[in-house]
N, C-alpha and C positions, 0 to 999 in steps of 0.2 A: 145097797151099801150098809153095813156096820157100823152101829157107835162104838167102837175100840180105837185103842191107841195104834196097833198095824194099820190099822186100814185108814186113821188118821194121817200117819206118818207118809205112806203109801200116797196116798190125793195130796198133800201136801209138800212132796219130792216133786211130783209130777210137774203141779204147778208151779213152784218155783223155778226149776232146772225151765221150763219152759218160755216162763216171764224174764228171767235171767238170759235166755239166750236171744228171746226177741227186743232187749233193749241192755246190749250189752255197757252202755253207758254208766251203769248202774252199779256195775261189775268193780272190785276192786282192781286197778292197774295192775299189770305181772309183764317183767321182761321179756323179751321175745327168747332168747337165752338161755335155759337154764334146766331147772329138773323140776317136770308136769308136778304139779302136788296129786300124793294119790287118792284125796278124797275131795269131790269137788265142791265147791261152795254150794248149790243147792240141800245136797248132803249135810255139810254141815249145819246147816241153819235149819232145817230137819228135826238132827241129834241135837240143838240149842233148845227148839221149841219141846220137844219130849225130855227134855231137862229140868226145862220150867212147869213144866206139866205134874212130871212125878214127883216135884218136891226135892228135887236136889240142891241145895243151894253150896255145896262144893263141887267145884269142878272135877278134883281128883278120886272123891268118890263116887261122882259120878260118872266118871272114863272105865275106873273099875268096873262098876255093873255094868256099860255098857258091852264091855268087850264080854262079861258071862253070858250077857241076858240077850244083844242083837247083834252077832256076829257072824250071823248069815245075811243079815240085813246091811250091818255096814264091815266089810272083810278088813278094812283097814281103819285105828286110829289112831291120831293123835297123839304125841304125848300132853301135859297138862298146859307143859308151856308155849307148844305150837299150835293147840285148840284155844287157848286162851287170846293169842297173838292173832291169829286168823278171825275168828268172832268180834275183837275188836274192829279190825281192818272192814269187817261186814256189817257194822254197825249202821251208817248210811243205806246199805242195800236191805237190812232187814226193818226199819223206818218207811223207806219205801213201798217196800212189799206190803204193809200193815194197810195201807191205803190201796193197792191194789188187787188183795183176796176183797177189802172193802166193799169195793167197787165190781166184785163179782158177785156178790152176796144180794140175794132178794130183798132185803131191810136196811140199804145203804139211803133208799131215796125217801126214808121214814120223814114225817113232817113235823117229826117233835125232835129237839134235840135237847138232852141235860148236862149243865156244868155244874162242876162243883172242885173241889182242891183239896187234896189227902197228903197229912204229912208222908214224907222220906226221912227217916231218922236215922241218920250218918255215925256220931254216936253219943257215947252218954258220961265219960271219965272226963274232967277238966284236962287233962295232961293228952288225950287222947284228942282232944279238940285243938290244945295247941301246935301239938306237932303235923296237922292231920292237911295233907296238898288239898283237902277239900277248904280249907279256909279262905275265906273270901268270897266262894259263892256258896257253899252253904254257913248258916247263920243261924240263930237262936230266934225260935217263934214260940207264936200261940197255940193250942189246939184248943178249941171252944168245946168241940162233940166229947173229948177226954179231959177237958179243966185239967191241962200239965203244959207246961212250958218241956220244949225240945230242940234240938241242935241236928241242925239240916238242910234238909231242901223242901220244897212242893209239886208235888204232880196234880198239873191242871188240868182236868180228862173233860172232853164234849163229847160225848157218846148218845146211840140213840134207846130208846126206851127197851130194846134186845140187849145193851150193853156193849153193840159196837164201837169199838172207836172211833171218830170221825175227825179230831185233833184232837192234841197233848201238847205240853210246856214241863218240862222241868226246869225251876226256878227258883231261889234264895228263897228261904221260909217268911220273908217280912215282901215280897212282892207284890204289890197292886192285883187284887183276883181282878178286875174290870179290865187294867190296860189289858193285861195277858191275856184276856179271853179277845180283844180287838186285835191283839199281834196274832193270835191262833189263825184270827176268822181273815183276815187277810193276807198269810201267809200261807195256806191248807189250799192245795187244789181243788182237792175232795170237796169241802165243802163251799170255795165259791161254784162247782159244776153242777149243786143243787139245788143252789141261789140263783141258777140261772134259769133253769126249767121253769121260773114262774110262778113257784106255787109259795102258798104262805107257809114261810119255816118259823114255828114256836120254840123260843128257848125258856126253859125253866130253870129257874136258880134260886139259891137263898137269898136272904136280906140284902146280903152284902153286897152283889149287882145292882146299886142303886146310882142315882144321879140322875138330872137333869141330862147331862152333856153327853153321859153314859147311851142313855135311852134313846134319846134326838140319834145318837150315832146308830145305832143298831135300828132304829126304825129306819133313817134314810137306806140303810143296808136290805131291808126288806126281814125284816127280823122284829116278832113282836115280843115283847119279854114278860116272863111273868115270873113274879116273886112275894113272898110274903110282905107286908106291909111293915116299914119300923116303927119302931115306938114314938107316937104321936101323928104319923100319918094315919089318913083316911084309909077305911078297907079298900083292898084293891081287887078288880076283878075275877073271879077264878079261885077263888081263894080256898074254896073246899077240897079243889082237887091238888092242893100242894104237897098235904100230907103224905098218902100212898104214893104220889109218883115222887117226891123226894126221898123216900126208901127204896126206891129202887137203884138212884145213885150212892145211898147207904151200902145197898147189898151189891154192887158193882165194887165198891171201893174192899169190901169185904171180900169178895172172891180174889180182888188183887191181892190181898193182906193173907187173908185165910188159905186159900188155896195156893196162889204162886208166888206167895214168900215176899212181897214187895219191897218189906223193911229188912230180910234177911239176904238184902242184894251181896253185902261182901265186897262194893266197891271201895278202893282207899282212893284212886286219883280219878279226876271226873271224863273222861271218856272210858272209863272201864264202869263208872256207876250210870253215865246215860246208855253203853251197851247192855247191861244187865236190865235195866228198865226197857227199854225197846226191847229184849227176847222175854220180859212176861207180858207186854201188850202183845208179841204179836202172840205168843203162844195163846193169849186170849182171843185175837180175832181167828185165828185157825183154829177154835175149835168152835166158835158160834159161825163162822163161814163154811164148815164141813157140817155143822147141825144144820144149816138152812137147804143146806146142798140133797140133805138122807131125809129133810124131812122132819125132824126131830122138834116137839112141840115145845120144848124149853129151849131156846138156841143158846143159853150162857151156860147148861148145865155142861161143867168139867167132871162126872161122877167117874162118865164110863173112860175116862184117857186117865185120872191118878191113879191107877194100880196095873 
């Protein structure tokens, strides 16, 4: 197998049309009634993920090239506002799916996991903030790693040191990173079905996962934590190895940002900015789940799918 974007697309129709059909629960509802749609959900969620891939962050220019550039691949699409409507409607099913290419993937049952929390920046005009349906949950925060105040949300990613996914949160920019990381870890299939196998699962985070009550919680969970020490505690174990392996949820957060666009979602109301965020995570597990699948010695590298 190939690292391209066909032969991505290609293993990644398969799979899903396939997962889709063996747990049709998953499936968005459709009338018994009516008129077949003529591109099936597998499909679409396909053409979503090679969306997020190439860099498109308008829909309508990317229907355009879709119909120059695979229109032997896909014979029929969409208009802008019946792709747009349907990718909503698949929003739960392509969350889904992110946890089950997961779970096919050779580095799902890694024993290290990393969190951390990367702005979503909604927007930046006063008058655009007031009138904006994002109001209310997203809100005006901090960024420490960019020293700038911004107006938003946050994406709270657990991922494993390949840059798996294994849960996520999007949440108001002023959100508790601790509770969130305790509502992920018990909310996430995925990762209680790792927790159960036995083995000791290490999470690494920055300063900010601290607490007494915090730490007591995730140890009784079978979870050891390791984080930089604050200002005026004692050194804390491990400490040399925070550095490099906290770049790596740097450069994770970077390929979200750098490569598929995270902040150039283009949501105005919030189930259209948590479906755009779900198709560049999965676009991201589909293609470290097709590198692990060929083989490929970097499983995050996107080089060979943006062109």
């Amino acid at each position: 197998m190939d690292a391209d974007l066909d032969t991505l697309a290609t293993a990644l129709y398969v799979e899903a049309d396939d997962l889709l059909k063996a747990y049709p629960e998953h499936v968005p509802p459709r009338p018994r009634i009516g008129i077949m749609p003529r591109i099936s959900d597998a499909e679409l969620i396909t053409l979503a993920v090679m969306q997020a891939l190439l860099g498109f962050t308008s829909e309508a220019r990317w229907l355009r090239y879709a119909r120059r550039s695979f229109c032997t691949m896909f014979p029929y699409l969409p208009g802008q506002s019946g792709y747009n409507k349907r990718l909503r409607r698949l929003g739960p099913a392509m969350n889904w799916l992110i946890g089950m290419l997961g779970q096919r993937s050779g580095i799902c049952s890694d024993d290290v996991w990393i969190v951390d929390s990367t702005p979503v920046e909604c927007a930046r005009s006063r008058d655009t903030v007031k009138r904006s349906d994002l109001a209310g949950w997203a809100e005006y925060g901090y960024c420490a790693s960019h020293s700038r105040y911004f107006w938003g949300l946050r994406l709270h990613l657990v991922c494993t040191l390949h840059g798996l996914p294994v849960g996520y949160a999007l949440t108001g920019a002023k959100a508790d990173e601790r509770q969130i990381f305790l509502d992920v870890l018990a909310g996430t299939p995925t990762m209680a079905a790792v927790r159960e196998d036995g083995q000791k699962q290490t999470v690494i985070a920055d300063k900010n996962y601290f607490g007494h009550n915090f730490e007591a919680t995730l140890e009784k969970a079978g979870l050891e934590l390791l984080r930089p020490a604050r200002k005026g505690e004692k050194p804390r174990a491990a400490s040399r190895f925070f550095k490099p392996l906290r770049q790596i949820i740097e450069s994770i957060n970077d390929t979200l940002k750098g490569q598929l666009d995270l902040e150039q979602h283009g949501g105005r109301k919030p189930d259209g900015v948590i479906t755009r965020i779900t198709q560049r995570l999965l676009a991201m597990t589909a293609a470290i789940w097709h590198n692990d699948r060929i083989g490929q010695a970097i499983r995050r590298s996107l080089t060979a799918y943006d062109h």
